[in-house]
ROKEPA-646481 format. One record per residue (C-alpha): residue number from 1; residue in three letters; z, x, y. Coordinates in steps of 0.001 Angstrom, whole numbers. Example, Ala and Ser with C-alpha at 12.3 -4.5 7.8 and 13.67 -1.06 7.14 Angstrom:
<recs>
 num residuo       w       u       v
   1     ala    7800   12300   -4500
   2     ser    7140   13670   -1060
</recs>
This chain:
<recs>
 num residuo       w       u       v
   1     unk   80560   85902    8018
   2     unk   78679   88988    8335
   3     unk   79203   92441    9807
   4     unk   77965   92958   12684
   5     unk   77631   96853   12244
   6     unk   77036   98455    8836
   7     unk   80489  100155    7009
   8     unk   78809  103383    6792
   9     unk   78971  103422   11045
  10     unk   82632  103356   10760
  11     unk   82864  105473    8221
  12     unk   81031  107716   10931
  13     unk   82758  107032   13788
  14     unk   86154  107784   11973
  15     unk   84503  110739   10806
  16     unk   83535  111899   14311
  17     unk   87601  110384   15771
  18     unk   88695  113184   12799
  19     unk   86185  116095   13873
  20     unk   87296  115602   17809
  21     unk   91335  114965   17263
  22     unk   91044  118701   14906
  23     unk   89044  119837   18208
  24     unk   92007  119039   20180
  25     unk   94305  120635   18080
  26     unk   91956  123872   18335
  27     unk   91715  124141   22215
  28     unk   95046  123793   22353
  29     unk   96099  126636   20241
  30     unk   93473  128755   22670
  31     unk   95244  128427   25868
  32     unk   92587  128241   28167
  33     unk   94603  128286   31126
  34     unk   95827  124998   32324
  35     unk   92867  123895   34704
  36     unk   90342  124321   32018
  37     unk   91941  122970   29157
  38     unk   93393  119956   30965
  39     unk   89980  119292   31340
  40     unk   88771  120101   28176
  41     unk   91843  117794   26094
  42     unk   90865  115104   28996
  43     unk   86859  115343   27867
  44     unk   87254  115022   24184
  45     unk   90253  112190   24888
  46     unk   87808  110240   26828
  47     unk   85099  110799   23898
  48     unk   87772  109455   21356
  49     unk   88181  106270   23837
  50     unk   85117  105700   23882
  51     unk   84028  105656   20168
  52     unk   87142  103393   20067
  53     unk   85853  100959   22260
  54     unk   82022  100937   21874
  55     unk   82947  100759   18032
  56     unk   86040   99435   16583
  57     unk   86347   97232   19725
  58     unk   82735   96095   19148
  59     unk   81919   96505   22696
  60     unk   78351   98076   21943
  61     unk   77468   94685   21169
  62     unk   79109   92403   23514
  63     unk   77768   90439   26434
  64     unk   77553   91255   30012
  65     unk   79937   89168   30895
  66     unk   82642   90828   28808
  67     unk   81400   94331   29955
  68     unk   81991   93293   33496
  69     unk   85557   92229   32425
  70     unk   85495   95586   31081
  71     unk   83761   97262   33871
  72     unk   86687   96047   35978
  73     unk   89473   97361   34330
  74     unk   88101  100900   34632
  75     unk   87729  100166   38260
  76     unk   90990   99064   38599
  77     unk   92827  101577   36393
  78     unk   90793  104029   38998
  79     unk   92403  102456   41832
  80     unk   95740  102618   40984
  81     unk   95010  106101   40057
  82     unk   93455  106953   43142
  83     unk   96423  105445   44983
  84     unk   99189  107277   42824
  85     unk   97609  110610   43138
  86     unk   97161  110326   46956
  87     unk  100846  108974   47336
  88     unk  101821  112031   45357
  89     unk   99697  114460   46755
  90     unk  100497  113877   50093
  91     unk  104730  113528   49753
  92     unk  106110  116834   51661
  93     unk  109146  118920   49430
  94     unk  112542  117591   49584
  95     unk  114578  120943   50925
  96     unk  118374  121181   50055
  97     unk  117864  120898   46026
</recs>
């Protein structure tokens, strides 16, 4: 059996999973206030994920059909989001604690 992707691709990718997770570690020590660096450490996590998946998951090269299977997760990890966040969002203070 033969690779589908070359070793010297993973030996990139790790490289690049290495470069972002010491990037993480930097922006952290900066403290750039908590909306901007909860959206910073949320960018470069969703950059690791997805050299995870397109890579080591071999998703880059799959079919459509398992994209779609793929494609639906997201959506539904976005709806349960969606719902949590408006559930919470939307719950009034308990008074008396």
């Amino acid at each position: 059996m033969t690779d589908v992707v070359p070793r010297y691709i993973y030996y990139r990718v790790f490289a690049a999973l290495l470069i972002l997770t010491l990037l993480t570690w930097g922006v952290s020590r900066l403290h750039l206030g908590s909306p901007l660096g909860v959206i910073v450490a949320l960018t470069i996590g969703i950059a690791k994920a997805l050299l995870v998946v397109l890579f080591f998951m071999h998703m880059r090269y799959s079919s459509w059909l398992t994209w779609s299977f793929v494609g639906a997760g997201v959506a539904w990890l976005g709806h349960l989001l969606i719902l949590t966040m408006s559930d919470y969002l939307t719950r009034g203070t308990v008074s008396g604690w």
